[in-house]
ZAFI-201713 format. One line per 5 residues: number of its first residue (from 1); their letters; for each residue z, y, x of C-alpha. Coordinates in steps of 0.25 Angstrom, whole numbers, plus 5000, padded with zeros to 4 digits. Example, Ala and Ser with C-alpha at 12.3 -4.5 7.8 and 13.67 -1.06 7.14 Angstrom:
1	as	5031:4982:5049 | 5029:4996:5055
This chain:
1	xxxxx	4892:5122:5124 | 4884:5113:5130 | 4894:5102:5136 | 4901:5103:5120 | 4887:5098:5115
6	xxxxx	4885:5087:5126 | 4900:5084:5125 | 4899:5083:5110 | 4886:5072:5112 | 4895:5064:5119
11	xxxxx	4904:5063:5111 | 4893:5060:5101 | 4886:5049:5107 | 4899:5042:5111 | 4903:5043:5097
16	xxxxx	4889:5037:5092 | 4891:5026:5104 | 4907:5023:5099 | 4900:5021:5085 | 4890:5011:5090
21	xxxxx	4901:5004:5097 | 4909:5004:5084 | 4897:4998:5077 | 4894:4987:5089 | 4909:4982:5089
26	xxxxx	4910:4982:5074 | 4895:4972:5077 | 4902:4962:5085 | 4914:4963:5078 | 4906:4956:5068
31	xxxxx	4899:4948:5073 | 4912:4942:5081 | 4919:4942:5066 | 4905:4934:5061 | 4909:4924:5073
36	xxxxx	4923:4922:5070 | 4921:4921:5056 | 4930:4933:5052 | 4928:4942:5045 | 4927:4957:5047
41	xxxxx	4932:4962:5033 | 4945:4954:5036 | 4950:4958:5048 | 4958:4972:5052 | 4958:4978:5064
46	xxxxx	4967:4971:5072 | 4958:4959:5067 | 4967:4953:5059 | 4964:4948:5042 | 4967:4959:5033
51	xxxxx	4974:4956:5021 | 4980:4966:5010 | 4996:4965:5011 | 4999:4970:4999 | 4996:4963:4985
56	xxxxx	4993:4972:4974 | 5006:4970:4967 | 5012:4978:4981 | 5003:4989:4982 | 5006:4990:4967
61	xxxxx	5020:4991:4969 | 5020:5000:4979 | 5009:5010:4973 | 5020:5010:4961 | 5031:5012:4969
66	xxxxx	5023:5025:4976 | 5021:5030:4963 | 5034:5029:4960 | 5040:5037:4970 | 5029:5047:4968
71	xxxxx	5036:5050:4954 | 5047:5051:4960 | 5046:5060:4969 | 5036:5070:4960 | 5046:5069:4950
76	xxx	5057:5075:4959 | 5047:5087:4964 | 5047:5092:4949
């Protein structure tokens, strides 16, 4: 049982080191965004500006749509 438990606070403190990495990298992400002027809300993860595709009349249309054939088809089941 003894190489599980050293096995198992390995695996520990390399999880707690990949966190502290995360949290370093997101830092300098940062402060590069800071020095470029962009900003971190607007960029996906490719690093590109995120805008929503869709306008609200289209997702409207489509959630109708859905709905409709969501009647439809409960209505066949009966």
């Amino acid at each position: 049982m003894s190489w599980q438990r050293s096995l198992q606070a390995a695996v520990r403190d390399l999880r707690k080191e990949e966190q502290s990495l995360v949290r370093r990298l997101d830092h300098l992400r940062g402060r590069i965004a800071e020095l470029t002027g962009v900003s971190k809300a607007k960029r996906g993860a490719a690093g590109r500006t995120r805008t929503n595709r869709l306008s609200a009349s289209g997702r409207r249309a489509i959630s109708l749509a859905a709905k409709r054939r969501w009647a439809k088809y409960r209505k066949t089941r009966r």
